[in-house]
C-alpha positions, -999 to +999 in steps of 0.1 A: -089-358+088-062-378+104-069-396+135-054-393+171-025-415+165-015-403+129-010-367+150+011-381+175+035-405+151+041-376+128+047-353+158+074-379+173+089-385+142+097-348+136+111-345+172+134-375+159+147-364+132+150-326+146+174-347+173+191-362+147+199-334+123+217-312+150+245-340+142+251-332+105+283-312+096+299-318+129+332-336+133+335-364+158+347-331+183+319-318+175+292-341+182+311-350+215+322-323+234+305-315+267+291-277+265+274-272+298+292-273+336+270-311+334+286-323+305+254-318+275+267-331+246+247-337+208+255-377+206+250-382+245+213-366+235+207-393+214+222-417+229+200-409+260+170-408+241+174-437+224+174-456+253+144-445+272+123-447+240+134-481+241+123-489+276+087-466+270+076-488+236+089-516+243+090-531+279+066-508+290+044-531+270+057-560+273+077-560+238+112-558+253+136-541+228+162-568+216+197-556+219+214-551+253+216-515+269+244-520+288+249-487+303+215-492+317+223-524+340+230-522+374+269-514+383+268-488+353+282-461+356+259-430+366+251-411+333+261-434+308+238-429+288+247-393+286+275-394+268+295-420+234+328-435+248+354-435+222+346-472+211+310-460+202+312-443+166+287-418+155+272-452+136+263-467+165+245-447+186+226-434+151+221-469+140+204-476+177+186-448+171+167-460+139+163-493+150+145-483+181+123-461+160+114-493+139+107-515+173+088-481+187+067-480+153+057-515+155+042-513+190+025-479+181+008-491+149+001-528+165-018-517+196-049-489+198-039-455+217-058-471+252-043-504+256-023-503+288+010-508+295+035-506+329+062-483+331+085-504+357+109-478+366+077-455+379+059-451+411+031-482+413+010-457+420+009-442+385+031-466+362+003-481+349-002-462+312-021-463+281+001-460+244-014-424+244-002-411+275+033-429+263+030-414+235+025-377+247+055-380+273+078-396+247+073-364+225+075-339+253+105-359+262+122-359+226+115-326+222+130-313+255+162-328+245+158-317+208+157-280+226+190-291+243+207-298+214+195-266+197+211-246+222+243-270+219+247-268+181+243-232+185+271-227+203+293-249+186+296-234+152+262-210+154+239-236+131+206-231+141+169-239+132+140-263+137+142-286+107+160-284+068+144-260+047+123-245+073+148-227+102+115-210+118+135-179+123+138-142+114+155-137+080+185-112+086+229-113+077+251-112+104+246-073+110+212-076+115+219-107+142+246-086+158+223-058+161+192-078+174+219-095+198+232-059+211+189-047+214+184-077+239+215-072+257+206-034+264+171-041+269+182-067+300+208-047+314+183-019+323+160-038+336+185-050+353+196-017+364+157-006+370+147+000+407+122-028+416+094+002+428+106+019+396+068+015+371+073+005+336+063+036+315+035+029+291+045+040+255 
């Protein structure tokens, strides 16, 4: 049986590479352009996440991560981390993004799941932390964003799935899409349409 911490490494790592694959195929367009009104894009995602695993591994317990976040100092501008200027390549931010998983491994394997840590940027009241809680809000964090960039990809050039080789969805051609598509959009206008004292008839 693996143990505690063997769950939650192989857990984060899939979130990582999940994030991470939404890239592939995509031009530098691609990977850039902002598709929400706040300006979600697939290489701000990792970009973003990058960073706070950075601050969550490393000086959270006292293993600072070695290379300067600059769009994290003070005077930055807001939401820098958000997005790639055009001087950071697709390299860079990927790159960044490995080499944080190799500082974040090395804290994870060096300490046990309760030695503590302090999260600086959190109340005092509750930024002191043990690796497992660290761990446990760095996946639900990865993942949330991972969920982002599903959504993102999707609407880009209509890639989808949770992983290569496994898409965890329905197997069906573009008809059968279309029609499932049309089903759902039916379905929520008459609900839609519904008065709210109107019961739901039981089939």
């Amino acid at each position: 049986m693996a143990d505690a911490k063997d769950d939650l490494r192989t857990y984060l790592r899939r979130a990582r590479e999940a994030l991470l694959w939404k890239l592939d195929g995509l031009d530098e367009y691609g990977i850039r352009r902002p598709m929400t009104a706040t300006g979600t894009n697939l290489l701000g995602l990792v970009k973003h996440v990058a960073s706070v695993e950075a601050g969550y591994f490393g000086e959270t317990f006292g293993r600072p991560f070695p290379e300067p976040l600059p769009w994290f100092e003070d005077g930055a501008p807001v939401n820098a981390d958000m997005w790639a200027t055009v001087d950071e390549s697709r390299d860079d931010i990927t790159g960044l993004y490995r080499r944080v998983w190799a500082h974040s491994d090395e804290t994870i394997g060096t300490l046990p799941l309760d030695a503590t840590g302090r999260v600086p940027w959190w109340p005092a009241d509750r930024a002191e932390v043990t690796l497992h809680r660290v761990l446990v809000h760095m996946i639900a964090e990865t993942e949330r964003h991972a969920g982002h960039a599903d959504i993102v990809r999707e609407n880009i050039d209509g890639a989808a799935g949770i992983r290569p080789g496994n898409s965890n969805l329905p197997e069906g051609d573009a008809d059968w899409w279309q029609d499932y598509y049309t089903q759902l959009e039916i379905a929520a206008r008459t609900a839609a349409d519904r008065p709210a004292h109107e019961p739901v008839q039981e089939s």
